[in-house]
C-alpha positions as CSV (number, residue, x, y, z in Angstrom):
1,X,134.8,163.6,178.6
2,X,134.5,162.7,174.8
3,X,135.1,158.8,173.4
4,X,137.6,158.0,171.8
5,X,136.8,156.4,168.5
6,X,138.9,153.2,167.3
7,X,137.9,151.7,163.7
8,X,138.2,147.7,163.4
9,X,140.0,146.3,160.7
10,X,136.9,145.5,158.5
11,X,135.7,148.7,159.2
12,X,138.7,151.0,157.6
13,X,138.7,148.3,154.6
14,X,134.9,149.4,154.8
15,X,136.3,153.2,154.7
16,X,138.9,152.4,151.9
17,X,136.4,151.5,149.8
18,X,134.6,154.6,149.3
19,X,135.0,157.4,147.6
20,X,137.2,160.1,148.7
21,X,133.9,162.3,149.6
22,X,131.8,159.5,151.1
23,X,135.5,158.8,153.1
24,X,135.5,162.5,154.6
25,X,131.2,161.9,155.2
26,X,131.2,159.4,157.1
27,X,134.5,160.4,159.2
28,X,133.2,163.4,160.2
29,X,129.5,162.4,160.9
30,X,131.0,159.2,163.4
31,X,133.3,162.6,164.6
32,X,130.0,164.8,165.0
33,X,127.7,161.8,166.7
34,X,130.1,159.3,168.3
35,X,132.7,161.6,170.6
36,X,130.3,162.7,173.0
37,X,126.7,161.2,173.4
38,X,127.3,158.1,171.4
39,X,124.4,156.1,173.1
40,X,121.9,158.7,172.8
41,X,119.3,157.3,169.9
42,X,117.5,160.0,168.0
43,X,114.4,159.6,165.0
44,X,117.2,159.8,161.9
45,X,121.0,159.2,163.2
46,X,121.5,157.0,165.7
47,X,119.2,154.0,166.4
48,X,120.0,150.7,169.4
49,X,119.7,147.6,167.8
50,X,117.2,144.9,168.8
51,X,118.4,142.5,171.7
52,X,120.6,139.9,170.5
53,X,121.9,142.2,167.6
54,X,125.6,142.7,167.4
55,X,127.0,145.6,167.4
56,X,124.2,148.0,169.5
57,X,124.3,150.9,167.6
58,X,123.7,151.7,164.2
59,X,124.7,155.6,162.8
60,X,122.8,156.5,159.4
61,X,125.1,158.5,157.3
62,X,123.1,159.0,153.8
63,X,122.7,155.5,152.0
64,X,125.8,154.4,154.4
65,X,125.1,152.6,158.3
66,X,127.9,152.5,160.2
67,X,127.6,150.0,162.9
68,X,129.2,150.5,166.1
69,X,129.5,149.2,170.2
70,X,130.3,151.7,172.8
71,X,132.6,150.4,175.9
72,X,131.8,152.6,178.9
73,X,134.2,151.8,181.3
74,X,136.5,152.8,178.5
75,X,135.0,155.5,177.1
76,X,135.3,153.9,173.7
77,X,133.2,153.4,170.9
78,X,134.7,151.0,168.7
79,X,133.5,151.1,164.6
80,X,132.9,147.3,163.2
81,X,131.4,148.1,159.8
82,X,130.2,150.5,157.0
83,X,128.4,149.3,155.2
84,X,125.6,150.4,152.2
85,X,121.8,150.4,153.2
86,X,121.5,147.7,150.8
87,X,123.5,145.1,152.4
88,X,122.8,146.1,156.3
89,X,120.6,143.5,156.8
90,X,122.9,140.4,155.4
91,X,125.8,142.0,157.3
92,X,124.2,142.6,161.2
93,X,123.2,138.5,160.2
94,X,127.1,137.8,159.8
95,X,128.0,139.7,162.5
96,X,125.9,138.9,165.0
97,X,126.4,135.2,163.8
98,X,130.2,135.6,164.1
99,X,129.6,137.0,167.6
100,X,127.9,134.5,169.5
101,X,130.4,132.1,167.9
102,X,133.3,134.1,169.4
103,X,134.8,135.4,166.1
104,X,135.0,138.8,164.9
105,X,132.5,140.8,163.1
């Protein structure tokens, strides 16, 4: 049975933001990884987290990551952020920060 995929508001602001081409990238790489095996980590794409790290999953799209959390019972993987390479680290910081405070990433 394939996830459905639901983008967070930050995350389609993330989306807007790109070009046109990097907007139809990354949209069909989350399509191509996410709907079916969306926990399953491999050496270049998709990669769990460390422990404490919010969200779980991070999907490498070219110099893009596009974090993500998958909810089983659901069958949903729900998109928090894309986000360059370069600002990755800064970002899983504020998210995971705005987590454990019980705000939104």
């Amino acid at each position: 049975m394939p996830y459905r995929i639901e983008l967070s508001d930050a995350a389609k602001l993330d989306l807007r933001a790109l070009r046109k081409s990097g907007q139809v990238k990354v949209l069909d790489k989350i399509e191509m990884h996410l709907t079916y095996q969306p926990t399953m980590q491999s050496k270049s794409r998709i990669k769990s987290l460390r422990p404490g790290t919010f969200p779980h999953y991070r999907l490498r799209v070219d110099e893009l990551r596009v974090y993500y959390d998958v909810i089983e019972p659901q069958h949903l993987v729900v998109v928090y952020g894309i986000v360059p390479k370069a600002e990755s680290e800064a970002w899983l910081e504020q998210s995971s920060k705005d987590h454990r405070e019980g705000g939104t990433p």
